[in-house]
C-alpha positions as CSV (number, residue, x, y, z in Angstrom):
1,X,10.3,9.8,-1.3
2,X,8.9,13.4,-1.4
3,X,5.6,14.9,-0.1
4,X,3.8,17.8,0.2
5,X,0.9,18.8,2.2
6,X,-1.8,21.1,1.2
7,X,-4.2,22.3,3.9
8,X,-4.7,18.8,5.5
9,X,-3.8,17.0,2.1
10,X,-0.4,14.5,1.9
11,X,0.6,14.0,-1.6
12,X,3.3,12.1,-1.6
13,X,5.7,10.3,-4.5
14,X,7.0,6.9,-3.6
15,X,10.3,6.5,-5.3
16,X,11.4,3.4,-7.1
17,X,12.8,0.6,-5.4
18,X,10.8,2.0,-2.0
19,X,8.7,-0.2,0.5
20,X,5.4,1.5,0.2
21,X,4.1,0.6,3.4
22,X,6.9,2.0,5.4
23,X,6.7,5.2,3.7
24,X,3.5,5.6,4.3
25,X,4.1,5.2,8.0
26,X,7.0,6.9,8.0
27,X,4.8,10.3,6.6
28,X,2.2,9.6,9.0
29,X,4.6,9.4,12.0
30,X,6.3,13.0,10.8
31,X,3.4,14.3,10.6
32,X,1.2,13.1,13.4
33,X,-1.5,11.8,11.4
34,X,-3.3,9.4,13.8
35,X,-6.5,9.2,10.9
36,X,-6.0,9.1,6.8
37,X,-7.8,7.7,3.8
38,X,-5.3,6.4,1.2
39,X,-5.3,6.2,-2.6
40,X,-2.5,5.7,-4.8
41,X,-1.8,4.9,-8.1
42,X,1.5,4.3,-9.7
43,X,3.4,1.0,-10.7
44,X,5.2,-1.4,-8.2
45,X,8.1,-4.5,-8.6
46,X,7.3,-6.7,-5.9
47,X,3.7,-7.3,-4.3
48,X,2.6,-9.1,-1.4
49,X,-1.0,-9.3,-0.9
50,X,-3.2,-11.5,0.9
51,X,-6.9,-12.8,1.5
52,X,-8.4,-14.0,4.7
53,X,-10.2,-16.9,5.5
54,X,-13.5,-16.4,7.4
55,X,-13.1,-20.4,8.2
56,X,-9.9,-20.6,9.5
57,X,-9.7,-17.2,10.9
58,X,-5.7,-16.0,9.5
59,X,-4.6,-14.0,6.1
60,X,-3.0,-16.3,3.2
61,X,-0.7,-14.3,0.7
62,X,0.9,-14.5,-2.0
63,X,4.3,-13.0,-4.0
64,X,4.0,-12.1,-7.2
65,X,7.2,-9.8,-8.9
66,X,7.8,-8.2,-12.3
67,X,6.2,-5.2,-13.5
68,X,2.3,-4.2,-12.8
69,X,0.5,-1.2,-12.9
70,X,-1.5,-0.4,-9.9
71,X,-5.5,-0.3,-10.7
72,X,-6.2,0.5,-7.5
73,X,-4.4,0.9,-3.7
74,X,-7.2,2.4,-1.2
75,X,-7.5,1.4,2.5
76,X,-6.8,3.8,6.1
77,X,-4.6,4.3,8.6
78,X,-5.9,4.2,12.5
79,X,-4.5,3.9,15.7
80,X,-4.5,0.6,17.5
81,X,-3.9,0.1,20.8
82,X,-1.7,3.6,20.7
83,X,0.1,3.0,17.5
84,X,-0.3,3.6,14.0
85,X,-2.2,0.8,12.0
86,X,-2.7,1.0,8.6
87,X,-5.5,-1.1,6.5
88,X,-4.8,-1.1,2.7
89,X,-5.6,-3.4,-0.3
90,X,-4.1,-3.2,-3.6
91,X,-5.3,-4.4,-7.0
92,X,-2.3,-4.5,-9.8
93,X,-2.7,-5.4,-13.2
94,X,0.3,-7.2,-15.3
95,X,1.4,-7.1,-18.9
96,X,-1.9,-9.2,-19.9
97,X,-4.4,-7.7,-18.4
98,X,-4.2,-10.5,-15.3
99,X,-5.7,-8.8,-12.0
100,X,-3.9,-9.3,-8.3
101,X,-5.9,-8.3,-5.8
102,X,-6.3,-8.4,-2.1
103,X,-5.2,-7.4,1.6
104,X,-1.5,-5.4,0.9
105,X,1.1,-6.8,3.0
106,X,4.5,-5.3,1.0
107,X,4.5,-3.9,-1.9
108,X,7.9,-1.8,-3.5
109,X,7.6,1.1,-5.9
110,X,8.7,1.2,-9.9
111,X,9.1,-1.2,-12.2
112,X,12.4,-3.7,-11.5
């Protein structure tokens, strides 16, 4: 991982093989950011991601590998009581097209 900041800005590069989660923590806890808006965009190996159900009140997710391009990765990190929290869904698209979406629970950099 490598990252730059520009007057309040992180831009950071996730390398391949790299948990993106934890490297986005791991900035934030360098850097004392207790507040972000995250957007990424790249390709990942492994997802996670997850949807919850309003009924039954708990996230299901799924695990999907191979190689997917990432159409969209937005969400926030906050503070929750005193720690870091961080809030981000991911949409990644595979070799046909096919859409995963949801709540991002792991997800590692690169193509395997």
């Amino acid at each position: 991982m490598e990252y730059r900041k520009f007057d309040g800005i992180i831009i950071a590069r996730i390398d391949k093989g790299e948990e993106i989660i934890s490297k986005i923590m791991e900035i934030c806890e360098k850097e004392n950011v207790k507040l972000a808006n995250i957007n990424a965009l790249g390709a990942v190996g492994e997802i996670e991601i997850g949807l919850f159900d309003t009924k039954q009140k708990k996230y299901h997710s799924t695990k999907h590998t191979g190689d997917f391009e990432i159409v969209s990765l937005t969400g926030n990190i906050t503070t929750k009581d005193g720690r870091l929290y961080n809030h981000l869904h991911m949409s990644a698209g595979d070799k046909d097209n096919k859409v995963w979406g949801g709540h991002l629970y792991d997800a590692a950099a690169g193509f395997l």
